[in-house]
C-alpha positions, 0 to 999 in steps of 0.5 A: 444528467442522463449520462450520470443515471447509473443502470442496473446492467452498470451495476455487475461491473460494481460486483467486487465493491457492492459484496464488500458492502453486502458482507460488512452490512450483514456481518455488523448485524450479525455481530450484534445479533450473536451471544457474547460467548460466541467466538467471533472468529466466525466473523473473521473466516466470514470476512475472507469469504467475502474478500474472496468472492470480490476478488473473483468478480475482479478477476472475471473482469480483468482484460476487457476489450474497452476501459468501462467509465461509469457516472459520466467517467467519475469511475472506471473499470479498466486493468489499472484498477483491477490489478491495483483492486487484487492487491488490496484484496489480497492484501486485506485477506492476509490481515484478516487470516493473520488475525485469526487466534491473534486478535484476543478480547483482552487487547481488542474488547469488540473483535467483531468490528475489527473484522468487519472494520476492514472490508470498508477500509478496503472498499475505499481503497478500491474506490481509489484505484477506480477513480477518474474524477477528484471527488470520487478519489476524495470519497474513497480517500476518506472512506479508507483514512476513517476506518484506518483510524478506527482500527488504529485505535481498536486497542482501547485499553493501551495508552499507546494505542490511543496516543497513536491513533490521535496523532494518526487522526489529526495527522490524517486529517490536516494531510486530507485538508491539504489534498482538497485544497490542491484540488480546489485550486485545479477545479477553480482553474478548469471548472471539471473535477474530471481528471481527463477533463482537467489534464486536457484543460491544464496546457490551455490555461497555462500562460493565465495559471503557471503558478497556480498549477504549480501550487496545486501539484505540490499540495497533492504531493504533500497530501498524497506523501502523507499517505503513502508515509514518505519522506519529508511527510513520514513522522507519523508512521513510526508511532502510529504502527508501533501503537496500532494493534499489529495486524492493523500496522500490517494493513497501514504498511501495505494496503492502505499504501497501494491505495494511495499509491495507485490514485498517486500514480493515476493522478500525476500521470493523467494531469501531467503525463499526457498533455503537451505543455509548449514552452514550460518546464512544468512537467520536467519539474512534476516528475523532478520533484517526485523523484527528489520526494523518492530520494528523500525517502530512500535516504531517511527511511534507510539512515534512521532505520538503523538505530532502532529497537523496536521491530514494528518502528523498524518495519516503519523506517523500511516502508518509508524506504520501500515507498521512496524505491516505489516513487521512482518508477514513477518520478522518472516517466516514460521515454521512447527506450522505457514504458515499462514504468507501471509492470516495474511498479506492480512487480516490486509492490508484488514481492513488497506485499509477500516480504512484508506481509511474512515479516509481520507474521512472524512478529507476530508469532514473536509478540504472542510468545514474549509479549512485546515487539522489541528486536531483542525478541528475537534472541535465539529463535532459531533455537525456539522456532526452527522452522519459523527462523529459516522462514524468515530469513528467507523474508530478509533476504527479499526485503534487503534485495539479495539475489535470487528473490522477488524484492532483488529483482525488483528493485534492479528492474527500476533501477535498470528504468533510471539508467533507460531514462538517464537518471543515474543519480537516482539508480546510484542512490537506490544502490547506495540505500540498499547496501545501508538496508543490509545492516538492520535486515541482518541484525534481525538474523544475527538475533536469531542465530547468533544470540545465546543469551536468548530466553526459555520463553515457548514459541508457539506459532499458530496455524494460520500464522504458520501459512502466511510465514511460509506461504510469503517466504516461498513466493518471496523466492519464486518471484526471484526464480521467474521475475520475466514471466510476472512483467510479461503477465503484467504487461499482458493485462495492463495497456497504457492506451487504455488504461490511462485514458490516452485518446 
């Protein structure tokens, strides 16, 4: 029992979690204890305050000499998880920044607890990133699903908003049952809920439990394809992101899917990726079937893409696109010729953070001026909002995959990883979807610019709105001008050895 006390020199290395807990504690008070008529956008600068400061004490932390394990391993500070904790930082802050002058009473009756709301939501998605035992990853899966379905449903007066928050609930919920379920079977196996324990275990009982450890992969994998919206497992983001308030679907579409991106990728690699399993095709099979989901979801997310309407269903189909390119670099695991697996991860979810969070931003731009989320809002504003325009086009050319930008150069160095690895189906298949993506991308630019039947309706972009558009559209680019010096500070700070605990 000594080993899982957790001392008071343990708890500076708790700092980036433990301010996000003081910052929603303080600011839920404080939000009761404030005059109705005061603006409660104080609690939204307040919020990226705190964020801010949990970002710092990351940073602070970044490249230790040794991988810190705290509770007897449950929870590790290593440089997976803090590069994985900025993200989600970061993208938490480009949500609350959003949100200020967006977010009105009219729509969200108590925009206190929205803001606040998101500190937790992002705490357990950091608790996620840390995890090295199943019921630490289970604790900070649900302290995310939770607070994600209560800001889906921060809109109480919209049916639709209701409507999609209840699919998300009860959606969320079988998909959570599914995960513990895939985890029961492997504690029953291995009598450890430790991740290194259990990956160690797995090769010795796998002559008594081929078959079970085949049942518990793919109930993770149907559990976690539901988190990160992939294909088969996808049906629900579409009408939860088109029901949600828009920062919120923002937050679904890039945050909350890093998180289970980074416990996916941990997850599988710790059970299946370092352990030696003589005469038995299981782990070509575990990372077969990861691939296959990837494909699935290249494909469906692409083809459906293109019949739609609405921009935040659109912005759906393509993150259900953008998760199968980012399940490749994990489907297709490591080799003597590539290792490079998680730089190529962590670049293209870079530029996937900055294209979309900007995309996001100007529909939201679009929403406030002419009151819905339809592609058809876009008629003419390049006419309207000059500026915003050019903004976006830029942001398209990153999400389409076109030379010189972030998303291009992300999306060529896993496909450039499939061809190391030999999975030319795969790297054919990202090629032929990314040409498919090309045609709904620019029916958003063909709006813009080539409509002259648009509306009189003023589009008025707000500051903070203004920022994030402009602010994603030039690193969007920039990631495109110097993509060998972000893999090279990648690569720098993230060590396989360490952070994967490989003994």
């Amino acid at each position: 029992m000594e080993q899982l006390r957790l001392h008071v020199t343990d708890l500076a290395h708790l700092l980036p979690e433990l301010t996000l807990v003081v910052t929603a504690i303080v600011l839920s008070l404080l939000d009761l204890l404030m005059p109705r008529r005061v603006d409660r956008s104080l609690i939204g600068w307040l919020s990226l305050i705190g964020l801010a400061v949990s970002a710092m004490f990351v940073v602070f932390q970044l490249n230790p000499k040794e991988a810190i394990s705290l509770l007897n391993h449950s929870y590790r500070v290593d440089d997976f998880s803090n590069l994985m904790k900025l993200f989600i930082l970061t993208g938490t802050g480009f949500v609350v920044f959003m949100s200020l002058g967006f977010v009105k009473e009219d729509d969200i009756p108590h925009i206190g607890e929205y803001y606040y709301f998101l500190l937790p939501a992002a705490l357990g998605g950091m608790i996620m990133s840390s995890s090295g035992d199943l019921i630490t990853l289970y604790v900070g899966l649900e302290l995310l699903s939770i607070t994600s379905y209560l800001l889906v449903a921060m809109k109480k007066k919209s049916q639709q908003s209701n409507e999609g928050a209840f699919k998300y609930l009860v959606m969320g919920g079988i998909a959570s049952a599914i995960v513990l379920y895939g985890m029961s079977f492997l504690y029953g196996m291995t009598g450890t809920t430790n991740l290194q324990e259990i990956g160690a275990a797995l090769p010795n009982i796998l002559a008594s439990y081929e078959a079970l450890i085949y049942v518990s992969f793919f109930l993770l994998l149907a559990g976690f394809g539901f988190k990160i919206a992939a294909a088969p497992f996808h049906t629900w983001a579409p009408d939860v992101y088109q029901g949600a308030p828009t920062p919120v679907t923002a937050f679904l579409a890039v945050v909350s899917k890093a998180a289970a991106f980074a416990i996916l990728f941990r997850v599988f690699y710790m059970l299946f990726g370092f352990s030696s399993f003589e005469g038995s095709s299981i782990q070509s099979d575990v990372f077969l079937a990861i691939s296959v989901m990837a494909a699935i979801a290249m494909v469906t997310g692409n083809f459906i893409a293109l019949k739609q309407s609405n921009m935040k269903r659109l912005l759906a189909y393509s993150g259900i696109a953008n998760a199968g390119y980012l399940l490749v670099p994990v489907g297709i695991y490591f080799s003597g010729t590539h290792y490079s697996n998680f730089s190529e991860f962590i670049y293209y979810l870079i530029a996937y953070l900055f294209m979309n969070m900007g995309a996001f931003a100007v529909l939201m731009i679009i929403e406030q001026a002419e009151g819905h989320t339809e592609l058809k809002g876009f008629a003419g504003l390049y006419y309207r909002a000059p500026l915003t325009a050019v903004a976006m086009v830029l942001i398209v050319l990153s999400l389409a995959g076109l030379p010189v930008t972030g998303g291009f150069f992300g999306k060529l160095y896993i496909m450039l990883g499939t061809m190391q690895t030999h999975q030319y189906w795969l790297g054919a298949l990202m090629i032929a979807t990314s040409v498919v993506s090309f045609y709904y991308y620019f029916g958003v630019v063909r709006q813009m610019f080539m409509r002259s039947d648009y509306g009189s309706t003023e589009v008025k972009v707000s500051v903070p709105l203004g920022i994030t558009v402009w602010l994603c559209a030039i690193v969007g680019i920039a990631l495109g001008f110097m993509p060998q010096l972000v893999l090279k500070g990648i690569e720098s700070i993230f060590t396989l050895t360490k952070d994967f605990m490989i003994m």
